[in-house]
C-alpha positions in Angstrom: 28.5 -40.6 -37.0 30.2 -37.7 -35.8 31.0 -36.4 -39.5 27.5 -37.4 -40.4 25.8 -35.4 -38.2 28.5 -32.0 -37.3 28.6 -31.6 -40.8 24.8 -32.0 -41.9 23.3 -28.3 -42.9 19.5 -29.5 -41.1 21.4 -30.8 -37.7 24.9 -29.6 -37.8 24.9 -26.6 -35.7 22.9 -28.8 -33.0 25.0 -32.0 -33.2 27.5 -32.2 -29.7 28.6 -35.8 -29.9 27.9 -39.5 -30.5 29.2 -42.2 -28.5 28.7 -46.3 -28.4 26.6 -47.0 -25.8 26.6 -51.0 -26.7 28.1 -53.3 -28.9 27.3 -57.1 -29.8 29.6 -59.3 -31.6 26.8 -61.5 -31.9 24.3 -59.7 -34.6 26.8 -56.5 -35.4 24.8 -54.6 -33.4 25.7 -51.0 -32.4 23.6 -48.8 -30.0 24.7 -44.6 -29.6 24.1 -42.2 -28.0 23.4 -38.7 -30.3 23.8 -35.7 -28.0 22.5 -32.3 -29.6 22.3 -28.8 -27.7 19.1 -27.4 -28.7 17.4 -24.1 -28.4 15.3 -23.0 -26.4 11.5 -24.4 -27.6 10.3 -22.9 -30.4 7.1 -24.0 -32.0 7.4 -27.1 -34.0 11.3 -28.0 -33.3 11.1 -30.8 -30.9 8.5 -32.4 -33.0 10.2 -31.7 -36.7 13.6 -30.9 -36.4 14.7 -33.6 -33.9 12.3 -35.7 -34.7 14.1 -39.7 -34.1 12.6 -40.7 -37.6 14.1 -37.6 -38.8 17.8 -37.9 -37.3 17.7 -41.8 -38.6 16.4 -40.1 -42.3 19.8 -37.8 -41.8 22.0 -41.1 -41.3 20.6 -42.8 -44.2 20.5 -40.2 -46.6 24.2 -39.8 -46.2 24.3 -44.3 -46.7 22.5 -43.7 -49.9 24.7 -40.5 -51.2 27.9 -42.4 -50.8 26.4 -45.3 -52.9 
């Protein structure tokens, strides 16, 4: 995740770390924690730019490129 998201051109400059948070054995289930520095609020950032359905689209894009 960290290559994912340091190196993507929407997020990258934002992107401070990713972590696991919690694992299960049981379902291969893996929760993180994304950590992103952002600017001060400008209009429409919160709500585009780090949008969760837009970090997940960011992840998954990068699934489907390597396919």
């Amino acid at each position: 995740l960290t290559d994912v998201y340091s190196s993507s051109p929407a997020l990258g400059r934002y992107f401070r770390s990713a972590q696991v948070v919690h694992f299960s054995n049981e379902n291969s289930t893996v929760f993180y924690q994304l950590v992103f520095s952002v600017p001060p609020s400008t209009e429409g950032f919160m709500e585009n730019t780090m949008n969760p359905d837009f970090i997940r689209n960011v992840l998954r894009q990068n699934i489907y490129d390597e396919d």
